[in-house]
N, C-alpha and C positions, 0 to 999 in steps of 0.2 A: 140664839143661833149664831149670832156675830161674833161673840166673844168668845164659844167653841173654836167658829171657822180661824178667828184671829189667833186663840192660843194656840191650837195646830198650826197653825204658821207660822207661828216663832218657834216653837219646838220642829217646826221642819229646818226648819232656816238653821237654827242652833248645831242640829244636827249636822247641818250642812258642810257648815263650818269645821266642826268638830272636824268629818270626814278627811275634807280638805285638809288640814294642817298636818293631820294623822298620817295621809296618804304622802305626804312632805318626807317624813322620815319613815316609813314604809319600803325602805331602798330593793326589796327582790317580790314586793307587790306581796306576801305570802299574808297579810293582815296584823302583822305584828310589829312591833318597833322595839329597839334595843333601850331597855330602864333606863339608863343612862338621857336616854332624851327627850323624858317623861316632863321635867322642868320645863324645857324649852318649850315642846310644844303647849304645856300649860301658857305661859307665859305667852306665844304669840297670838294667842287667844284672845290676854284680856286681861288673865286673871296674874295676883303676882303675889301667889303663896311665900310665908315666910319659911326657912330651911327646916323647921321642924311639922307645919303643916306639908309641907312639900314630900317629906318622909312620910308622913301618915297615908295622905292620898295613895305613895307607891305600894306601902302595907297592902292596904285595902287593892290594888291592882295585880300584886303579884299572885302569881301560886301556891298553892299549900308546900310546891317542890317547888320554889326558885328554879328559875329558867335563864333568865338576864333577860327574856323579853315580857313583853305585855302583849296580849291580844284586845284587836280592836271590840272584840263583845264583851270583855268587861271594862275597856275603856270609855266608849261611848255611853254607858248608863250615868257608871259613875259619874264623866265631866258634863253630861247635859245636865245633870241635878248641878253642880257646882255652878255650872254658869247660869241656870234660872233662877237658883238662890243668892245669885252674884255674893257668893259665897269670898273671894277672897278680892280684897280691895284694888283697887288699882294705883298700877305707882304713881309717886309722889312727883309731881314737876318739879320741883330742884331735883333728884337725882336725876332727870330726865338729861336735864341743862350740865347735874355735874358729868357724864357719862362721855360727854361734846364736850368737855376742859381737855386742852391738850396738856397737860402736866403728866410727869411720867406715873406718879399714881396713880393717874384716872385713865391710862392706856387700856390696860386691860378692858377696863368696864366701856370703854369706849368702842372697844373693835366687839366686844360682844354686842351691845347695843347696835351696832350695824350689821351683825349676821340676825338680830332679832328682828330688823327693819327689812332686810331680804328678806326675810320668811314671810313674815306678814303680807309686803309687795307681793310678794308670788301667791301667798291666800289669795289675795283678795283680787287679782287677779285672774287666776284660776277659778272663780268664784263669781265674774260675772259673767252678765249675759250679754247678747248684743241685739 
């Protein structure tokens, strides 16, 4: 009975989550988000597919007629299985550290790495309780 009550509660929580980050870019509330930021919120989750699983997952998300968006009912299946399978690894601390080098190469990856650190901040704060 415990390990029921406990894996519905990680699969709530998971879900929760999921919601949360969804609802992030979710910008007119209509349950959808623009493909384009399919990565990202992967990514503030947890998970850090490489560019061709990252393509596959969208496969698997889009519609038979491409739209440019995803709906949250076939997003949430799919990334609760991804993330109970902890299906894609998580990044690497040196790139974490190279993201933080101010060198003009590492700019880019650096100002993304701080819109990934918003997002998260605002998960997980939207996400608790008091």
């Amino acid at each position: 009975m415990a390990d029921k009550y406990n894996a519905e509660t990680i699969i709530t929580e998971t879900q929760k989550r999921i919601r949360n980050a969804f609802d992030v870019f979710d910008h007119e509330s209509s349950k959808t988000v623009d493909v384009r930021e399919i990565g990202t919120i992967i990514r503030s989750l947890g998970c850090f597919p490489s560019e061709a699983e990252l393509h596959d997952v969208i496969a698997e998300l889009e519609e038979e007629e491409p739209t440019g968006f995803v709906r949250y009912e076939k997003f949430l299946p799919t990334m609760t299985k991804i993330m109970l399978e902890r299906k894609f690894r998580p990044i690497p601390e040196d790139l974490l550290l190279q993201a933080f080098e101010e060198s003009p190469s590492h700019k880019k990856r650096w100002m993304k790495c701080c819109l990934r650190l918003l997002i998260l901040i605002k998960i997980l704060f939207s996400t608790r309780t008091l």
